[in-house]
C-alpha positions in Angstrom: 107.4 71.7 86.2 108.2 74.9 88.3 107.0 75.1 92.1 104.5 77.6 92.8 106.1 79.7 95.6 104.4 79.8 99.0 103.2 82.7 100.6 106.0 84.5 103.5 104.5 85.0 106.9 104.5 88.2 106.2 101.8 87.9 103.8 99.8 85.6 104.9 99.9 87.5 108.5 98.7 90.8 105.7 96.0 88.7 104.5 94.7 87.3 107.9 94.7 91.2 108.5 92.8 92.5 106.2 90.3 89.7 106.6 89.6 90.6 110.1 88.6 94.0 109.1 86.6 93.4 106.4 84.7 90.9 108.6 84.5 93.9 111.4 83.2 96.1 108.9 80.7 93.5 107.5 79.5 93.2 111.1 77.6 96.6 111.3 76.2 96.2 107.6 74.8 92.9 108.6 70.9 92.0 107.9 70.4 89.5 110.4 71.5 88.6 113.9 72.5 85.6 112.5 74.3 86.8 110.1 76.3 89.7 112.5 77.1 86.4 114.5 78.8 84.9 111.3 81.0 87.9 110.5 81.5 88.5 113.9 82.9 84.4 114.2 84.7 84.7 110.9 86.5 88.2 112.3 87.4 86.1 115.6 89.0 83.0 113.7 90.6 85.8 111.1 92.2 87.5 114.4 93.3 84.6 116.4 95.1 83.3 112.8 96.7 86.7 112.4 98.0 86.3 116.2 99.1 82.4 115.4 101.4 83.9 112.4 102.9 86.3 114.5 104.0 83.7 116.8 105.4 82.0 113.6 107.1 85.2 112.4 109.1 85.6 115.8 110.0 82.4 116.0 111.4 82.6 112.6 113.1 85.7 113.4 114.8 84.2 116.8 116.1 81.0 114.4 117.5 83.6 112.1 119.1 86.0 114.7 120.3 82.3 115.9 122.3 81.7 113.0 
């Protein structure tokens, strides 16, 4: 049986992205305070993810240029 291939950095660091924005835009459409606090939470984790896999990409990049 084949391996599924996993996601590059790169891609999961695209889809972190566009997950923050859609939760920034879903922020202002919001019907509820509690529910502008959600997407507002969701667009914080989405962003500090995003940040964590470009710490991952540079260090992959260093190892790499190390080679």
């Amino acid at each position: 049986m084949a391996k599924k291939r996993e996601p590059s950095t790169e891609e999961l660091q695209q889809v972190q992205h566009e997950r923050t924005t859609e939760e920034h835009d879903a922020v202002g459409s919001s019907m509820t305070v509690d529910e502008e606090h959600q997407h507002q939470r969701r667009a914080e984790k989405s962003a500090y993810l995003e940040r964590m896999l470009d710490k991952r990409r540079r260090s992959e990049q260093g190892d790499r240029d190390r080679d």
